[in-house]
C-alpha positions as CSV (number, residue, x, y, z in Angstrom):
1,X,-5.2,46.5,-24.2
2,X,-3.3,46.2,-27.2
3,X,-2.1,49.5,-27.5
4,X,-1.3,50.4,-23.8
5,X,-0.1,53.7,-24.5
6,X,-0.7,55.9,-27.1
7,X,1.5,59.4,-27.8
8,X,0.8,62.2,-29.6
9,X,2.0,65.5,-30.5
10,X,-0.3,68.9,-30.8
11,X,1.1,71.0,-33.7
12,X,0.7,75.4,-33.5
13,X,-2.0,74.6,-36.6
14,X,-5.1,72.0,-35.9
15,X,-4.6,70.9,-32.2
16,X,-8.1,70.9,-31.3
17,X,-8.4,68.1,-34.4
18,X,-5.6,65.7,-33.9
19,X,-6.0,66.0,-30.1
20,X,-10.0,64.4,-30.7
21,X,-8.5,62.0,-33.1
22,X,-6.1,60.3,-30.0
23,X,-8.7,60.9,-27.5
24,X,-10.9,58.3,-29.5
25,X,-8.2,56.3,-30.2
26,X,-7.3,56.0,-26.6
27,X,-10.9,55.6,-25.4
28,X,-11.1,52.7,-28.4
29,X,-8.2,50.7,-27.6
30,X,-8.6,51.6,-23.6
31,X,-4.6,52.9,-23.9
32,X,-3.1,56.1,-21.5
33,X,-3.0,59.1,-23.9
34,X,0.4,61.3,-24.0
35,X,-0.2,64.4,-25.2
36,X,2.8,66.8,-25.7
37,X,2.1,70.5,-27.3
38,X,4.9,71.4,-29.5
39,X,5.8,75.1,-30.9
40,X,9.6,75.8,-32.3
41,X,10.3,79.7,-32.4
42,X,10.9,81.6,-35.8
43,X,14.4,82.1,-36.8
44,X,14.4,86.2,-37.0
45,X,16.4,88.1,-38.9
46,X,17.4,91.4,-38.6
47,X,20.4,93.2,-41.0
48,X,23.1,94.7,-39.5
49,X,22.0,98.1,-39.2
50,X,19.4,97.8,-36.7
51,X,22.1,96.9,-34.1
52,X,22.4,94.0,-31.8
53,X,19.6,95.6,-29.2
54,X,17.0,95.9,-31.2
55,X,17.4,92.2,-33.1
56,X,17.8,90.5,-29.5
57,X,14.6,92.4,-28.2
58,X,12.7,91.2,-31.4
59,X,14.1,87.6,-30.5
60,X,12.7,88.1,-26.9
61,X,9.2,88.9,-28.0
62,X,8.8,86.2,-30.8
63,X,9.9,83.7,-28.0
64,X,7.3,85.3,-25.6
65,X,4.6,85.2,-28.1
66,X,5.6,81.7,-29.0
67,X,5.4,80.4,-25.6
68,X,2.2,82.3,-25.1
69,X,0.4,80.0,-28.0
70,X,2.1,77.0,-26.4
71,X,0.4,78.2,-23.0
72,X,-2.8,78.1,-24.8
73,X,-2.5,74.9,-26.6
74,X,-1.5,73.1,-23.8
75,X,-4.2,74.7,-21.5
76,X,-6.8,73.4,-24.4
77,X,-5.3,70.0,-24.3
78,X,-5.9,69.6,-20.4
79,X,-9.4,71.4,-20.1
80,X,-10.3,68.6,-22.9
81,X,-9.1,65.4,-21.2
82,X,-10.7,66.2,-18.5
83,X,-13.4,64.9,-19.3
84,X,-12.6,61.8,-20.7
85,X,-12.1,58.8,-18.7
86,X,-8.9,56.9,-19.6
87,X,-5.2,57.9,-17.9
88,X,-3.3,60.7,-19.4
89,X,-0.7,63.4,-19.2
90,X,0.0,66.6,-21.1
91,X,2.9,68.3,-21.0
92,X,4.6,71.7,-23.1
93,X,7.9,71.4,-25.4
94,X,9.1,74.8,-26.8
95,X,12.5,74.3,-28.9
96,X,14.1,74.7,-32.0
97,X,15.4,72.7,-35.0
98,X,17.0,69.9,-34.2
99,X,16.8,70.0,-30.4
100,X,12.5,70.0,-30.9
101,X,12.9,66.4,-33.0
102,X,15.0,65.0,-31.2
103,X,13.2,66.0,-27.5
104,X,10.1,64.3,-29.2
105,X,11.6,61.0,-30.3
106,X,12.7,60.5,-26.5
107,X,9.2,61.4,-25.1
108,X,7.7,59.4,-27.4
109,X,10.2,56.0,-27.6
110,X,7.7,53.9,-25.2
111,X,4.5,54.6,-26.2
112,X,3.1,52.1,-28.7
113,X,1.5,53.6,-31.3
114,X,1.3,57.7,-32.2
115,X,-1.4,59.6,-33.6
116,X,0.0,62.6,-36.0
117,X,-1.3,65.3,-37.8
118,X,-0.8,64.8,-41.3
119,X,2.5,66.0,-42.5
120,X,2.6,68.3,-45.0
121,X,5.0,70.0,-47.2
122,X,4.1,73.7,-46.5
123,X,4.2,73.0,-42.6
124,X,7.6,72.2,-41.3
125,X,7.2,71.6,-38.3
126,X,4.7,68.8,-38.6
127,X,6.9,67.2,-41.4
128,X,10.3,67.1,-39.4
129,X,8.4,65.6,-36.3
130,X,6.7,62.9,-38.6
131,X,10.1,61.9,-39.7
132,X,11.3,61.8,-36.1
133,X,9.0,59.4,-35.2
134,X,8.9,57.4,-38.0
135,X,12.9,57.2,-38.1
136,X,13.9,57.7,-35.1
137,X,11.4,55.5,-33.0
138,X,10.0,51.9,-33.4
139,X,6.4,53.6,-33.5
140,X,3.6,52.5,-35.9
141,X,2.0,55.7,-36.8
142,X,-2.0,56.2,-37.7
143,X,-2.7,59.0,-39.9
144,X,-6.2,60.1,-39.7
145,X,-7.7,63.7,-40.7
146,X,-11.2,62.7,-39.0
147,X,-11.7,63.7,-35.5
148,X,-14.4,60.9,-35.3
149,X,-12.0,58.0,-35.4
150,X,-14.0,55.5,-38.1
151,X,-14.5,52.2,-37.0
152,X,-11.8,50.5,-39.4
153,X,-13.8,47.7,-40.7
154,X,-12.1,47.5,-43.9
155,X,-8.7,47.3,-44.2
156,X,-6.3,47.4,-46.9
157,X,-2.9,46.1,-46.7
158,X,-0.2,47.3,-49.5
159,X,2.3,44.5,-49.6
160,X,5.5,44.2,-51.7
161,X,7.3,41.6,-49.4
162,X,9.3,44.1,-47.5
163,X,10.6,44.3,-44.1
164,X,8.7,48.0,-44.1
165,X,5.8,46.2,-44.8
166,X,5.9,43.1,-42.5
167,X,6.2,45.2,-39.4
168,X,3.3,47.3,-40.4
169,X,1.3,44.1,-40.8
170,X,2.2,43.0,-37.6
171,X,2.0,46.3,-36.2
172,X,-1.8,46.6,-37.3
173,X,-2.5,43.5,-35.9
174,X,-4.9,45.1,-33.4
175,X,-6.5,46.8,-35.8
176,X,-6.8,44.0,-38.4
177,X,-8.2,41.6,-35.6
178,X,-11.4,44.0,-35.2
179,X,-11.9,44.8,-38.8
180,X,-15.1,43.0,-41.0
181,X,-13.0,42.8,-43.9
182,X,-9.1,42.6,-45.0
183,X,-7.7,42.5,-48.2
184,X,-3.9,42.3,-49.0
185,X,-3.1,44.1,-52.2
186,X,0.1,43.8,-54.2
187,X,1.3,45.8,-57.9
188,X,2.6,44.1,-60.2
189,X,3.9,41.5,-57.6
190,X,7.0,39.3,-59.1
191,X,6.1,35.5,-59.7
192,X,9.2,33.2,-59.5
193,X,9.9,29.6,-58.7
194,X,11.8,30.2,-55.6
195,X,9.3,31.0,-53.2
196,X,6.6,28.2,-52.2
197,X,3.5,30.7,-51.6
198,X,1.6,32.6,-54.5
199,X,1.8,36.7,-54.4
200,X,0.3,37.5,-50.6
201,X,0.0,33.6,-49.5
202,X,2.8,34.3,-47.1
203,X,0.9,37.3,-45.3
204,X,-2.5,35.5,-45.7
205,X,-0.9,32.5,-43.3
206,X,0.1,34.8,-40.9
207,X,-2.8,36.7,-40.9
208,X,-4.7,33.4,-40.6
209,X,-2.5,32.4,-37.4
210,X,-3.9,35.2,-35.8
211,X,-7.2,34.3,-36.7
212,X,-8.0,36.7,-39.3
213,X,-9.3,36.2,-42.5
214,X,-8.5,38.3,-45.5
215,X,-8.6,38.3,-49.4
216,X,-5.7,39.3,-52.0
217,X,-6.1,41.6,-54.7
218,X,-3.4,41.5,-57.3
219,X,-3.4,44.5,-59.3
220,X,-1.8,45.6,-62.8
221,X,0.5,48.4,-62.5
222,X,-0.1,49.7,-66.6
223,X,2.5,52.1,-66.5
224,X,1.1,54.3,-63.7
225,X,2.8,54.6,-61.0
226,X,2.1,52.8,-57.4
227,X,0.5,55.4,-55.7
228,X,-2.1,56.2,-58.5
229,X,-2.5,52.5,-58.9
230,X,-3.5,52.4,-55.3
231,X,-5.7,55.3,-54.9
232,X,-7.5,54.1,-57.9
233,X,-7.9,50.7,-56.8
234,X,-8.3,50.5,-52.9
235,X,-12.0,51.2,-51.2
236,X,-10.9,50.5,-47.5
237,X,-11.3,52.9,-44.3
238,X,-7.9,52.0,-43.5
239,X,-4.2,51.7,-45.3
240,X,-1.9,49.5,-43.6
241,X,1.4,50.1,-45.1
242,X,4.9,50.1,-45.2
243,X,7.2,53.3,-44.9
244,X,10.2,54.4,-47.1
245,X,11.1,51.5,-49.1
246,X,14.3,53.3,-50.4
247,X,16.2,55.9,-48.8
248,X,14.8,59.0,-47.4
249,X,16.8,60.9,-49.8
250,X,15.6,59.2,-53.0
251,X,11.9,59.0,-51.5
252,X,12.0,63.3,-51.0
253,X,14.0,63.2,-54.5
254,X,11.1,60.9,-56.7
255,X,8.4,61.5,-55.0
256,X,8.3,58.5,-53.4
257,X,4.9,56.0,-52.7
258,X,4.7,56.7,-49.1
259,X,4.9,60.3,-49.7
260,X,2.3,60.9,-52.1
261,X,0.1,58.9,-50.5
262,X,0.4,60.7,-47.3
263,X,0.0,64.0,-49.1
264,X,-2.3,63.4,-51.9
265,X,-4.7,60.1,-50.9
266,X,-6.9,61.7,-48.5
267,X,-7.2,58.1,-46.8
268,X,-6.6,57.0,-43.5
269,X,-3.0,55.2,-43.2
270,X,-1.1,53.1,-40.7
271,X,2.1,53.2,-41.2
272,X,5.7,51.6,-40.1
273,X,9.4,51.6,-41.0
């Protein structure tokens, strides 16, 4: 049981998807599945001259109607595990902003590994619980957008050298131990003196500690930039991958490798900070 417990969290939008993706994730790595439905109301806003009454009664309904969905989401979730046989719990979080991320990063703190809907930039919500989890947790996170987990049997590691990286590696280590094939790829990788193993060695001999072979790619960067260099390059059914090598800020301000290739790669990633 290498991933004991696995958490994740059912967004307004796709539910019925992620929810199947941590079902066979759970049922794969025999793990307890938490499942926690999440819904933030809509800030409403009403100008002044529709008076105090009528804005609050507008607040009351879109709450209402917001719990409703929540209801029904979490109703789903329940009626679906049912059927399965492997441990699990659901439970309902309605709240706003801030409270809603930082609810979710103590619900989720002990699991082991979490299985998220794809963040994107036109959802919100799923975007600012991502970043919860990946920054305020010790979580590895698996990004898939198949419902049908695939069986992983090639895997790609991007290494640079990082700590980001590293603790994805080891991280993955479940996954990497059941996979047919492993290949550790670096960009442009700096070659210096100082260090006694060639560009990926290092990983290599931990990988091979764990008894798991793999290959290293090294791969000419050409004046693209990483992330193109990567979707280009890699063939694997799995990413493994470091998060946020620089600062949040610069990563939202240049784009950033991890976030293009969570938004634009269309591949399966595993991911830690």
């Amino acid at each position: 049981m290498d991933f004991a417990t696995i958490c994740t969290l059912l967004p307004e939008t796709g539910a019925d998807r992620i929810l199947e993706t941590a079902i066979a994730c759970a049922r794969r790595f025999d793990s307890h599945l938490d499942v926690t439905s999440t819904a933030a109301p809509p800030v409403v806003t009403t100008d002044f001259g529709t008076g105090y009454g009528a804005g609050g009664a507008m607040l009351a309904d879109t709450i209402e109607e917001t719990r409703a969905r929540l209801r029904e989401t979490d109703a789903m979730a329940r009626k679906r595990l049912a059927r399965e046989d492997i441990g699990w719990t659901s439970q309902a979080l309605l709240a706003g902003g801030g409270g809603l991320a930082q609810t979710v990063k103590e619900i989720c703190r002990f699991a082991d590994l979490a299985v998220l809907a794809r963040p994107s930039r036109d959802d919100f919500e799923t975007e600012s619980l991502f970043d919860a989890i990946l920054f305020g947790t010790a979580l590895p996170i698996l990004l898939c957008d198949e419902p049908d987990l695939p069986e992983f049997e090639r895997i790609t590691i991007a290494w640079d050298n990082s700590d980001q990286a590293l603790a994805a590696a080891r991280a993955a280590l479940p996954l990497l131990r059941q996979a047919k094939a492993v290949t550790i790829v670096m960009v442009d990788p700096a070659v210096g003196d100082e260090s006694r193993f060639a560009p990926g060695e290092d990983l290599a001999t931990l990988l091979s500690r764990h008894d798991i072979d793999s290959d290293i790619a090294l791969l000419p960067r050409m004046k693209m930039r990483i992330s193109d260099v990567m979707k280009q390059h890699v063939q694997a059914d799995l990413l493994v991958m470091g998060a946020y090598g620089h600062s949040k800020l610069r990563e939202q301000i240049l784009g950033g490798v991890t976030r293009d290739l969570i938004r634009t790669s269309g591949m399966s990633l595993f991911l830690a900070h």
